[in-house]
Structure formats: structure tokens, C-alpha cells
N, CA and C of each residue as an Amber inpcrd file, in Angstrom:
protein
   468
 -16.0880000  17.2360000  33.8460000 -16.0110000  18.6570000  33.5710000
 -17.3210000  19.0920000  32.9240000 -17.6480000  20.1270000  32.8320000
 -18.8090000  21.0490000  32.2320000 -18.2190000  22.0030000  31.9400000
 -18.9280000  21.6330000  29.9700000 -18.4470000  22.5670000  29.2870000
 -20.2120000  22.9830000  28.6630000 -20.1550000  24.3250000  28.1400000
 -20.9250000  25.0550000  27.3410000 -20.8260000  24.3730000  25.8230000
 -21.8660000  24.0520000  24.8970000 -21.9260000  23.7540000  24.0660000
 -22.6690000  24.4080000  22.8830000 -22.3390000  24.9440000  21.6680000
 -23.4910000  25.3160000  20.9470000 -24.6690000  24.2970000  19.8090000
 -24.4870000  23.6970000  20.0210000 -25.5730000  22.5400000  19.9950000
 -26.0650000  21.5850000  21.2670000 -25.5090000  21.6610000  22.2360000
 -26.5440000  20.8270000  23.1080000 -26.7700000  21.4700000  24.5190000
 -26.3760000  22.5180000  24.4170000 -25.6420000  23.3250000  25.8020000
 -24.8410000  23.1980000  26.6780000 -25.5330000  23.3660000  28.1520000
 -24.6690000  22.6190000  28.8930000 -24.2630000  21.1430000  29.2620000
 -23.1210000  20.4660000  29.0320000 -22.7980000  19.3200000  29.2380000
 -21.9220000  18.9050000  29.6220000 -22.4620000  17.6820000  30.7330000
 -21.2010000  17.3670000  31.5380000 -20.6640000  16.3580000  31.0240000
 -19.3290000  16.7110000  30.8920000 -18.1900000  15.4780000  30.1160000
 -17.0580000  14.3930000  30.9020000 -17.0070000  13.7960000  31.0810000
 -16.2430000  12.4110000  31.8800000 -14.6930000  13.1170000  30.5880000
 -14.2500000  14.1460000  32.0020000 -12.8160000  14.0160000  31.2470000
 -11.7710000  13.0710000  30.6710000 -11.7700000  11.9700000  31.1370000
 -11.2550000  10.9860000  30.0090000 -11.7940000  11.0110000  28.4600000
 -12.6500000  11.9570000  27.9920000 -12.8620000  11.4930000  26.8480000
 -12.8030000  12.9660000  26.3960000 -11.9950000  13.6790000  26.8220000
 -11.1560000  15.3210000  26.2700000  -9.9990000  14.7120000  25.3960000
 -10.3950000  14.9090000  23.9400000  -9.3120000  14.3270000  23.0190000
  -8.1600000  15.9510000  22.9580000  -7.2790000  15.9880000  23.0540000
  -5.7770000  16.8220000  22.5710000  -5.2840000  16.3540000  21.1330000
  -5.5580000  17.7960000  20.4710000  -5.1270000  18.0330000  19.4500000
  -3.5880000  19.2100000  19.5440000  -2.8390000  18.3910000  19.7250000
  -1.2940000  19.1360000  19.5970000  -1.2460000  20.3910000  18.8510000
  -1.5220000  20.6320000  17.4750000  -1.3370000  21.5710000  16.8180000
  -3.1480000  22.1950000  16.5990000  -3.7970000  22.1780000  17.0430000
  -5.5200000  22.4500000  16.8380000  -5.6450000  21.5900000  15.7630000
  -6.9410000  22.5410000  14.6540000  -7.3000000  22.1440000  13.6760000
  -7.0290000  23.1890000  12.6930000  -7.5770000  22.3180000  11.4210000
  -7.2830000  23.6850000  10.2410000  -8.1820000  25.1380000  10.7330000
  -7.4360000  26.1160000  11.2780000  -8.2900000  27.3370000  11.4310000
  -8.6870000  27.6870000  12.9580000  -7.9380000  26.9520000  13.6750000
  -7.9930000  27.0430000  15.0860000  -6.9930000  26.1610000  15.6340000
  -5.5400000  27.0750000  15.3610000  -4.1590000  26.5530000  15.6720000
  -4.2770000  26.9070000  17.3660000  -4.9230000  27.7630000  17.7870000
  -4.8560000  27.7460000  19.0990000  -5.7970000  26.6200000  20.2020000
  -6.9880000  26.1380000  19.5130000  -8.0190000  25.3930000  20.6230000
  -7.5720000  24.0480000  20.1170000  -6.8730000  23.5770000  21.5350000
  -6.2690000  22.4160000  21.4780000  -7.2990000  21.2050000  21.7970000
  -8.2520000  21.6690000  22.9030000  -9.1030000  20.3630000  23.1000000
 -10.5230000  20.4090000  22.7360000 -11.1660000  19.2810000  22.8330000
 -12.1710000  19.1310000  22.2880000 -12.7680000  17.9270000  23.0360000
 -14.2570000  17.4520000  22.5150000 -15.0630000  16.0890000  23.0100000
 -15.4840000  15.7560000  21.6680000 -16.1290000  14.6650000  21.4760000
 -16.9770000  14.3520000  20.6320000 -18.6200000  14.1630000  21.0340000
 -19.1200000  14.5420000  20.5970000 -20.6020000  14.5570000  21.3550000
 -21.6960000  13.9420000  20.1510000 -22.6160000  13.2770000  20.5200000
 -23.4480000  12.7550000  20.0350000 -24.7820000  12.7950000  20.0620000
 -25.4590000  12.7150000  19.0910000 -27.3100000  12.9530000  19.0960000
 -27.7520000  12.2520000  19.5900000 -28.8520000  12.3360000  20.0230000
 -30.1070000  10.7680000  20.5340000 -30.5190000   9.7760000  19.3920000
 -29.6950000   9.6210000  17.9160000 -29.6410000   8.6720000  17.5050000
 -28.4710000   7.5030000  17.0670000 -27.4790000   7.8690000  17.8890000
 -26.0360000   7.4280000  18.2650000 -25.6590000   6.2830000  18.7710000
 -24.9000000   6.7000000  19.9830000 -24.2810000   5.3440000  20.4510000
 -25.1940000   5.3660000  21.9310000 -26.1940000   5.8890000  22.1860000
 -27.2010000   5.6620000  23.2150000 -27.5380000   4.2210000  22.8920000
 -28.4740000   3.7700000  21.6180000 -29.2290000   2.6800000  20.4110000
 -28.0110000   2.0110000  20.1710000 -26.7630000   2.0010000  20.1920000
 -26.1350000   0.9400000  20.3410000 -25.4410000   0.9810000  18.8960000
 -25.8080000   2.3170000  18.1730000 -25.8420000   2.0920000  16.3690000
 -24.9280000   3.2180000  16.3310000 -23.9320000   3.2180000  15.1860000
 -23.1020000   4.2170000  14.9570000 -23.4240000   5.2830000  14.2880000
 -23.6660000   6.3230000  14.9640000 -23.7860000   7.6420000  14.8890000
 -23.0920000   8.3820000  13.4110000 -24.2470000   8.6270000  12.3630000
 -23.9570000   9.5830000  11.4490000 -23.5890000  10.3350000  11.4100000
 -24.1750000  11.3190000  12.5140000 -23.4380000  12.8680000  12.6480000
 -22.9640000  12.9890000  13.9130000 -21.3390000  13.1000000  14.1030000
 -21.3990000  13.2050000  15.3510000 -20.1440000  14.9500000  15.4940000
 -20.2570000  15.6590000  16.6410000 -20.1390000  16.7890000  16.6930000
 -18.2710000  17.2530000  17.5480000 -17.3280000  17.2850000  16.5430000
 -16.2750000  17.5910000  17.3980000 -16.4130000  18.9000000  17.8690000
 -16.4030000  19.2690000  19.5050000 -16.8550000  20.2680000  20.3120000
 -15.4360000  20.3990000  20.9530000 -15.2590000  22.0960000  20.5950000
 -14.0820000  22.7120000  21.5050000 -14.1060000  22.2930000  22.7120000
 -13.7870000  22.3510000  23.4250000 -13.7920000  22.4240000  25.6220000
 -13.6450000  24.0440000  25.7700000 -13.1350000  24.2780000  24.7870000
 -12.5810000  26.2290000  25.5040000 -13.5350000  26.9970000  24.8560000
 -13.7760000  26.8480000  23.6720000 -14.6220000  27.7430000  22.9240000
 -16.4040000  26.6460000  22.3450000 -17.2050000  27.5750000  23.4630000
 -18.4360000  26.7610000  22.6840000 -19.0540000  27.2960000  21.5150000
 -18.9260000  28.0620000  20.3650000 -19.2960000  28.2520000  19.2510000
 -18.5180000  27.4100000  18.3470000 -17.4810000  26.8560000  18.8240000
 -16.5900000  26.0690000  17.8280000 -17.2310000  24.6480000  18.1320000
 -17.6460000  24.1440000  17.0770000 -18.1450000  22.5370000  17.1030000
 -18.2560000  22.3740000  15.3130000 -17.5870000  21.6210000  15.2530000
 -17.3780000  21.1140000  13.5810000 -18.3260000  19.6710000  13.8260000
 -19.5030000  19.5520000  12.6940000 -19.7910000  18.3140000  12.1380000
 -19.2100000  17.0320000  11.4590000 -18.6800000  15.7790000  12.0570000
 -18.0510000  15.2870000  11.5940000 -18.4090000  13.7450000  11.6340000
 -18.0180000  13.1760000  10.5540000 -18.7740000  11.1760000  10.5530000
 -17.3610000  10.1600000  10.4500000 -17.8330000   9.4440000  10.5380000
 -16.7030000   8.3500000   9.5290000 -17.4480000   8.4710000   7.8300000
 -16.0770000   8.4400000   7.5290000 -16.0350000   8.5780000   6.1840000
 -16.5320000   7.1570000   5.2450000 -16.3940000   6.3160000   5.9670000
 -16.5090000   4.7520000   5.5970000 -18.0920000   4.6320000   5.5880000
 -19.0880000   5.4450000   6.1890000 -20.4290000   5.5000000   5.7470000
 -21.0410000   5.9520000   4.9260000 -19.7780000   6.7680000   4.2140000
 -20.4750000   7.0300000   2.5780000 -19.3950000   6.8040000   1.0480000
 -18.3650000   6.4940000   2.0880000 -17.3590000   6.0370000   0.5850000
 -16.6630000   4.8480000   1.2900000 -17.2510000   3.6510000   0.6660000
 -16.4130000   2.2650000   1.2600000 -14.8940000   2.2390000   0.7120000
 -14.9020000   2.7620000  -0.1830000 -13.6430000   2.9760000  -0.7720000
 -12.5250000   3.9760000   0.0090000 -12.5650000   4.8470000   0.6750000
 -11.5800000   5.8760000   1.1900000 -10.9960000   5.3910000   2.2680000
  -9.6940000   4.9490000   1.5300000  -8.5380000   4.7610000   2.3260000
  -6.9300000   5.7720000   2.0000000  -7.0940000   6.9590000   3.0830000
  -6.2680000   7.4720000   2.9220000  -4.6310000   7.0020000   3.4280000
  -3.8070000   7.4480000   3.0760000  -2.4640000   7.4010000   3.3440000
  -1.9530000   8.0930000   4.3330000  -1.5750000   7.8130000   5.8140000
  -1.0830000   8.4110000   6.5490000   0.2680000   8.6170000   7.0450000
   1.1400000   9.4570000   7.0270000   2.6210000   9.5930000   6.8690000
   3.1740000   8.4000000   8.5430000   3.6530000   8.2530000   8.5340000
   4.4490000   7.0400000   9.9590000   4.7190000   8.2440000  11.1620000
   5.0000000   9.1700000  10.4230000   5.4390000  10.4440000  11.5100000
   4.1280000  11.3460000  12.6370000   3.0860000  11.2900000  11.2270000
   2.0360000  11.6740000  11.8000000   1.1510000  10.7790000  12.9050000
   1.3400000   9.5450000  12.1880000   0.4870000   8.4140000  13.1170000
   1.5400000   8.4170000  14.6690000   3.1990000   8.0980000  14.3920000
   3.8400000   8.0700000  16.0060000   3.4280000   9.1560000  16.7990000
   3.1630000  10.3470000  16.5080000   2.6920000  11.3880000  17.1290000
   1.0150000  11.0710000  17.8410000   0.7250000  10.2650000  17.6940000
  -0.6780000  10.1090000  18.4080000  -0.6100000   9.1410000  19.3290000
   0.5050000   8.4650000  19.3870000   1.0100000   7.3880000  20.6550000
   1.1610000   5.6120000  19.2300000   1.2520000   5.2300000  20.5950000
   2.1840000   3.5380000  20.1410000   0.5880000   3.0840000  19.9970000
  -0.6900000   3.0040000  20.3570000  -1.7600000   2.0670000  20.4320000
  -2.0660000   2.5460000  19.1950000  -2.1900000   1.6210000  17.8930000
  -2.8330000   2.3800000  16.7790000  -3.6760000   1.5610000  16.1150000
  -4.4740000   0.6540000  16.5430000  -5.2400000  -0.9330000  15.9170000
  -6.7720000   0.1830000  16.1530000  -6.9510000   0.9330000  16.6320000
  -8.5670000   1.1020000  16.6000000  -8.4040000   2.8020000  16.3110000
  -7.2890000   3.2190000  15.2060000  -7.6810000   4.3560000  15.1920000
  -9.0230000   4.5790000  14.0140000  -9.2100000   6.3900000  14.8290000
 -10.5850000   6.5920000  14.3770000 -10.1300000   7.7570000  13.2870000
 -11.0490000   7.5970000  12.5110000 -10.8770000   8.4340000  11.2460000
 -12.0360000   9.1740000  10.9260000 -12.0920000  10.5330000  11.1170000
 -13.3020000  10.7950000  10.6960000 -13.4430000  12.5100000   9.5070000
 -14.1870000  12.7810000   9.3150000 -13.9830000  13.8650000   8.3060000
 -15.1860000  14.9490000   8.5890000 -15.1240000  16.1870000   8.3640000
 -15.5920000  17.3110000   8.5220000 -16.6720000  17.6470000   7.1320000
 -17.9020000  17.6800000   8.2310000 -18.7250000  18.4550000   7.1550000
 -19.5600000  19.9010000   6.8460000 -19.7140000  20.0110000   6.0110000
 -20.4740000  21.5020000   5.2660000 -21.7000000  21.4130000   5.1830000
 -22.6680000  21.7980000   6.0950000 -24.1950000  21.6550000   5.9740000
 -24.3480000  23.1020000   5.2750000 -24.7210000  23.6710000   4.1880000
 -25.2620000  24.6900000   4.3260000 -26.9300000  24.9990000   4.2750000
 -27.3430000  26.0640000   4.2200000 -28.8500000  26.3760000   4.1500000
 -30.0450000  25.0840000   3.4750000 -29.1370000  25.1000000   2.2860000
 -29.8270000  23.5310000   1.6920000 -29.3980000  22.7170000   1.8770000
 -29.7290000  21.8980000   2.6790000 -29.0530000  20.3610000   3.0940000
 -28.7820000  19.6040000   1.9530000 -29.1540000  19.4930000   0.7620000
 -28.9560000  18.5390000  -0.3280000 -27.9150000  18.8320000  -0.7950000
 -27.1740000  20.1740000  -0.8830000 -25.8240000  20.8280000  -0.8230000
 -24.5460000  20.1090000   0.2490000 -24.8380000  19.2840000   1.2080000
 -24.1460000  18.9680000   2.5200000 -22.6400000  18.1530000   1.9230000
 -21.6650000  18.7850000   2.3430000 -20.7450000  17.8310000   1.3840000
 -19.6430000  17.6120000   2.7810000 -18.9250000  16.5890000   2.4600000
 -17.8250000  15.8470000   3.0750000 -16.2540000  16.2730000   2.9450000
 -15.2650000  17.1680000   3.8590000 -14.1810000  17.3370000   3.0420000
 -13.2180000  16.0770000   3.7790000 -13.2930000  15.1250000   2.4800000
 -12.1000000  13.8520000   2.3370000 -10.8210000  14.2510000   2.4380000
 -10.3310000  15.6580000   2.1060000  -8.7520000  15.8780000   2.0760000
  -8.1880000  16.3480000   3.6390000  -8.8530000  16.7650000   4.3660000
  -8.5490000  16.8390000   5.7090000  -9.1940000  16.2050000   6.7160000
  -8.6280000  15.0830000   6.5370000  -9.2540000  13.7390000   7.7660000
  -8.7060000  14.1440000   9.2630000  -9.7580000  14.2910000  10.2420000
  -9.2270000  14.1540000  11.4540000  -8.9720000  12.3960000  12.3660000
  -7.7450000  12.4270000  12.6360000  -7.3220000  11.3180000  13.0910000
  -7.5280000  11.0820000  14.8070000  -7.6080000  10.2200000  15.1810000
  -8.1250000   9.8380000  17.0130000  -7.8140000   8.6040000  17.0950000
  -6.7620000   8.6610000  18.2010000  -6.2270000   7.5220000  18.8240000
  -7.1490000   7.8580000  20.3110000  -8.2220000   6.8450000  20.2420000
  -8.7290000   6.4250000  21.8570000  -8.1790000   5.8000000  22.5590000
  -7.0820000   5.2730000  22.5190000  -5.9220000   4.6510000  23.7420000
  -5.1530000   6.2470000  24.3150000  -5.2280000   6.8090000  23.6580000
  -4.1120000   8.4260000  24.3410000  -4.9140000   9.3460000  24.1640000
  -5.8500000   9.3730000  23.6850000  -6.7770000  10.6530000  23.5200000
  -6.5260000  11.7230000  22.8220000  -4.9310000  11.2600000  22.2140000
  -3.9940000  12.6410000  21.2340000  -5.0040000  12.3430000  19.8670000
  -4.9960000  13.5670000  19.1870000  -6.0260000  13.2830000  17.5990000
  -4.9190000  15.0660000  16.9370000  -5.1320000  14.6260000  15.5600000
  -4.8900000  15.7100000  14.5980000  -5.6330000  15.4730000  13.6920000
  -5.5520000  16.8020000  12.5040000  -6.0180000  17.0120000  11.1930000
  -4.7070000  17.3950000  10.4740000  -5.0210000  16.0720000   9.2210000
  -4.3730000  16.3800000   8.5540000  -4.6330000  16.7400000   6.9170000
  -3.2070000  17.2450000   6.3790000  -4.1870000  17.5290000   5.0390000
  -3.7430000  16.5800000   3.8020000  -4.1970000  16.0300000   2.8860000
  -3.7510000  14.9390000   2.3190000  -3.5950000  15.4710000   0.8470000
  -2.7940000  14.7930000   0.1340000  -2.2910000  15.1670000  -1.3780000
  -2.7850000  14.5260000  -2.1080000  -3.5550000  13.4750000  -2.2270000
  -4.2870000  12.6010000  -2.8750000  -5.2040000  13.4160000  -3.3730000
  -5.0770000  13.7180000  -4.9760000  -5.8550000  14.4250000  -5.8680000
  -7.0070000  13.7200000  -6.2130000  -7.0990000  12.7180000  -6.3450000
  -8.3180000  11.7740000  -6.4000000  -9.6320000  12.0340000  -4.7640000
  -9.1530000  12.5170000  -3.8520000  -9.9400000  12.7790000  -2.8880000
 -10.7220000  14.6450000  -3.0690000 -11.7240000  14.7550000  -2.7300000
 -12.3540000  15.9370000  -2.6250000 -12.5730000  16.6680000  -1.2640000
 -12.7170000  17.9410000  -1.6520000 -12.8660000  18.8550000  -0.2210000
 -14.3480000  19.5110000  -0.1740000 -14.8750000  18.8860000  -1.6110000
 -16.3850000  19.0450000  -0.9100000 -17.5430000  17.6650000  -1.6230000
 -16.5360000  16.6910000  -1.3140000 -17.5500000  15.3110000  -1.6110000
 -18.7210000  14.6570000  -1.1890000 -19.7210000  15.0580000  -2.0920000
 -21.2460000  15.4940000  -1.9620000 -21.7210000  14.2380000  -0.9420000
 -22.5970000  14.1770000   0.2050000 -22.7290000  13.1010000   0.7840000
 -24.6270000  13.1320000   0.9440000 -25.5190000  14.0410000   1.3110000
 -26.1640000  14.1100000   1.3090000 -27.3630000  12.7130000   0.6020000
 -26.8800000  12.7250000  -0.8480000 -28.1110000  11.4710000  -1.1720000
 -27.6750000  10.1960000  -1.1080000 -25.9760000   9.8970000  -0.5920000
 -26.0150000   8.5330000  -0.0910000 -26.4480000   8.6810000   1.4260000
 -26.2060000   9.1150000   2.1920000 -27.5230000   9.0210000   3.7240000
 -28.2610000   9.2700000   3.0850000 -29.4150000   9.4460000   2.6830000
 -30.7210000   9.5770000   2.4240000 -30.9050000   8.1610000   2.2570000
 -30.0930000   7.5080000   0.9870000 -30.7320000   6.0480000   0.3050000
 -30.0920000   5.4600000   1.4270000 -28.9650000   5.6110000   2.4620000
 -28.3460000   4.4910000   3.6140000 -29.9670000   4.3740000   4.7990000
 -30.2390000   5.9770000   4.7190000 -31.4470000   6.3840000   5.7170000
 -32.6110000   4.9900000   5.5420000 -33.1030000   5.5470000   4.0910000
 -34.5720000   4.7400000   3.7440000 -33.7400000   2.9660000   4.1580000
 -33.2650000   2.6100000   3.3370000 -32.6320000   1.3180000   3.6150000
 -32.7860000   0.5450000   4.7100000 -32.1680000   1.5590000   5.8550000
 -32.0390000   0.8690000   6.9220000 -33.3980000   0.7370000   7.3660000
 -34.2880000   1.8070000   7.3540000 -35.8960000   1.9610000   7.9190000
 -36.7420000   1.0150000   6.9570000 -36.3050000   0.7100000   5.6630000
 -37.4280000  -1.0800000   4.9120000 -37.2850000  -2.1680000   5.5780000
């Protein structure tokens, strides 16, 4: 399929990898599907992709920034209800977890919201967002200067 994108434009997508979100996302209960799309420093290089871009299929101004969370807090292991996970199908050994971010004008500002993890089962392609009660997690958990020091690191 070819969809319109507002970060990469036009792009053609191998519909098997159109994830369905049953209920949307927070703030777009209506746009059910989406892709995940990736930069030229991704999974081209074989290396897991920092920023990678959940992209509507229906609406191309809608594309949320989103990572694994496990690249800047080794620690975040959220709690997922049994109800929410059966709803994404029976294959659940490689689900993907990833979280939504806030770039604004100043990038050193760029923060992570931990309380609404989007979930992706790649065996069914079903994914949701959910919102979590864990007061110990943040909705704008600063990420910016751990990539920076993960950045330099990897490049010594």
C-alpha cells in the first residue's frame, strides 16, 4: 500500500506490517491503523532504532514519535492487566513495548510519557495504548541527556 506521510512522504508499505489498534490511541479514538516507520539510522544498519515513528495509514499529519523505553530506563517494567494483553492475540513472547515522545522547540526539553505505553503484538499485528496507574512512572520522563551520553558512548 502507499500511504502519505508527514515525515518521510510518500511511502510504500508491505501491508503485513499495518498494525490495528482496536480502540485508536489516546486522542484519536477514531484512526485505527497505523505503520511504524524508521530513519536511515535504524533497522537498515542492523541496530535498533532510537526514534522510530508510529504513522497513521488514514491520516498523514498524525505520526507520534516513539522508542522502546528499555533504552533509557533499564528499569521500566510496567504491569499489564491479562485482559488487555488477551486482546492482542494468544502469541505474546516478543511483545513490543514502546512509549511516546514530546520533542519540543528545545530538544533538551524532549521527554518520554512512561504512563501510556503502546503495546504490539507482531504475530497479529493487533497493538493498543494503554494508561497505567503506577505513580512511580512519569508522563513527561526527561530522556534527552541519557541519548546524548548512550549517543557519545556508542561513537568512543
Amino acid at each position: 500500500m502507499r500511504i502519505m506521510t508527514k515525515a518521510f512522504g510518500e511511502a510504500e508499505i508491505d501491508d503485513s506490517k499495518k498494525l490495528h489498534f482496536e480502540n485508536g490511541i489516546i486522542g484519536f479514538p477514531d484512526m485505527k491503523d497505523y505503520v511504524l516507520l524508521f530513519d536511515s539510522e535504524g533497522e537498515d544498519e542492523g541496530k535498533r532504532a532510537s526514534v522510530m515513528w508510529l504513522q497513521s495509514t488514514e491520516e498523514p499529519m498524525l505520526a507520534l514519535p516513539v522508542m522502546d523505553p528499555l533504552l533509557v530506563s533499564d528499569c521500566y517494567q510496567p504491569f499489564f492487566d491479562a485482559a488487555v494483553l488477551s486482546s492482542l492475540g494468544e502469541t505474546r513472547e516478543d511483545l513490543m513495548v514502546l512509549c511516546a515522545l514530546t520533542v519540543p522547540s528545545k530538544i533538551e526539553n524532549m521527554t518520554m510519557n512512561q504512563k501510556a505505553p503502546i503495546l504490539i503484538n507482531p504475530a497479529t499485528n493487533k497493538a493498543c495504548q494503554i494508561i497505567l496507574e503506577n505513580p512511580e512512572l512519569q508522563i513527561k520522563y526527561p530522556v534527552y541527556e541519557i541519548l546524548k551520553r548512550r549517543q557519545e558512548k556508542a561513537s568512543a
